[in-house]
NUNU-45232 format. One record per atom (N, C-alpha, C): residue in one letter; x, y, z. Coordinates in steps of 0.001 Angstrom, whole numbers, plus 500000, padded with zeros to 6 digits. Layout:
<nodes>
aXYZ;...
</nodes>
This chain:
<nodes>
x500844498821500000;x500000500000500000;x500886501238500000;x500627502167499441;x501732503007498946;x500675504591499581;x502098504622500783;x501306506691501283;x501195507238500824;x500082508102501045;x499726509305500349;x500774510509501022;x500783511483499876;x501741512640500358;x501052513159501508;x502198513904502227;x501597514412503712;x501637515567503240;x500400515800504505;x499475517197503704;x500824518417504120;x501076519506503721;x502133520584503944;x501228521324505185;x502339521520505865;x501421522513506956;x500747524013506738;x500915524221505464;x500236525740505277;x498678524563504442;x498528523633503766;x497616522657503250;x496414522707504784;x497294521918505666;x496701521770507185;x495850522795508016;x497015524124507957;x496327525136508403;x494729526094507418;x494934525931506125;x493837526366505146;x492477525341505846;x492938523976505757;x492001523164505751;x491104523422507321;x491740523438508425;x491374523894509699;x490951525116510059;x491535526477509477;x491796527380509713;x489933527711508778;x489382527520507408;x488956527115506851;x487353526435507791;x487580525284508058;x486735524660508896;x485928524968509919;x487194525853510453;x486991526462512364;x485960527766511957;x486812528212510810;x485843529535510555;x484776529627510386;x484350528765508831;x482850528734509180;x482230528111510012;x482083527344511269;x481829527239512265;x481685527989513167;x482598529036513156;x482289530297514186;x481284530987513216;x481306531204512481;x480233532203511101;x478876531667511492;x478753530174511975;x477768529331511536;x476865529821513211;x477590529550514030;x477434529619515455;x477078531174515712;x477602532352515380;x477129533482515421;x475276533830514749;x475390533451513471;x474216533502512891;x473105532575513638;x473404531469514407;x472786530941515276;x472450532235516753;x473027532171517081;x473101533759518445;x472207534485517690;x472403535271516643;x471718536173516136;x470116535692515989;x469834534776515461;x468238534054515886;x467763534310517141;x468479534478518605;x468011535011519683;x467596536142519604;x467691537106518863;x467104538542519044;x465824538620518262;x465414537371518055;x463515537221517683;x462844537624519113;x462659539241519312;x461726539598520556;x460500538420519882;x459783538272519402;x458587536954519035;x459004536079519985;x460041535466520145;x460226534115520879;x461272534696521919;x462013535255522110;x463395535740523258;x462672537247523589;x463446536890525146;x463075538011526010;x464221538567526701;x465137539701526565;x466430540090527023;x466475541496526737;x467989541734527891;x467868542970528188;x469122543461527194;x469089545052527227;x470266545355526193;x471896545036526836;x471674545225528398;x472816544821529030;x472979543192528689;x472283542752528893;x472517541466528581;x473560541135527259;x472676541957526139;x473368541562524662;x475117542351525029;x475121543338525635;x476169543802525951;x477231543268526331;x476924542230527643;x477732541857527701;x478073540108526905;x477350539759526238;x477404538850525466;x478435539154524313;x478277540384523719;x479547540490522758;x480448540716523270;x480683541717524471;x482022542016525307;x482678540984524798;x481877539940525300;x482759538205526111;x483362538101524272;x482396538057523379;x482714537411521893;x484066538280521798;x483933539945521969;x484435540442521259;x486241540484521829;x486158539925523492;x487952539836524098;x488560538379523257;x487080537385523271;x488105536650522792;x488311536381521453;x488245537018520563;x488099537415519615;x489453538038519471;x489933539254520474;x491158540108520317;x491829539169521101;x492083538122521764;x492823536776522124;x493217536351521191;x492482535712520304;x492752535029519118;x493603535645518247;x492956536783517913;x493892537846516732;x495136538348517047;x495916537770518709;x497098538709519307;x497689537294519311;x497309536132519142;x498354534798518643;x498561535238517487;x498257535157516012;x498401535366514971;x499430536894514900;x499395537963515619;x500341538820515695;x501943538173515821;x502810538248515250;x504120538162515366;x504643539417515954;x505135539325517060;x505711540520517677;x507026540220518173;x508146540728517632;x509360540206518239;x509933540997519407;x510664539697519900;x510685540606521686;x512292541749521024;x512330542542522399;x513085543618522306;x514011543019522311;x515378543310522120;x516592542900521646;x517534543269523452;x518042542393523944;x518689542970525180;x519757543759525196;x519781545028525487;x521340545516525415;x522188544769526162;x523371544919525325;x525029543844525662;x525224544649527152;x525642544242528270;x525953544679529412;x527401544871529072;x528113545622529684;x529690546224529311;x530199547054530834;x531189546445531580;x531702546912532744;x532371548074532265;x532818548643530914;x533660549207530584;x532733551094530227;x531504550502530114;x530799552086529446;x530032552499530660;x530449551989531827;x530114552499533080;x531073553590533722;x529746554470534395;x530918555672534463;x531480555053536057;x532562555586536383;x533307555503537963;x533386556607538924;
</nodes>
């Protein structure tokens, strides 16, 4: 039986990355069906803090995907010290 090529990790990440998304797309538009005043009964604080919550982790998510490189340490030197 002869392997199949392994998927490339940018392949992996499309395919997941891809997946996860519309799932969150899918799950929001679900939430959004709660604001049928006809059938749901809520307060505006309520919805308030319902996105808060969506909207930190949301800026969680988007601050992994940030590449931020750490600061560079200055070289310590006994010599550029004054006496």
């Amino acid at each position: 039986m002869k392997k199949q090529a392994e998927e490339s990790k940018h392949d992996k990440f499309v395919r997941l990355a891809e997946a996860r998304t519309n799932k969150i797309i899918d799950t929001l538009q679900l939430l959004g069906n709660c604001s049928n005043t006809s059938v749901y009964e809520y307060t505006q604080n309520e919805v308030e803090e319902i996105f808060q919550a969506i909207e930190q982790e949301l800026r969680e998510a988007k601050k992994k995907f940030t590449k931020v490189e750490p600061e560079k340490a200055t070289r310590f030197s006994l010599s550029k010290r004054k006496r």
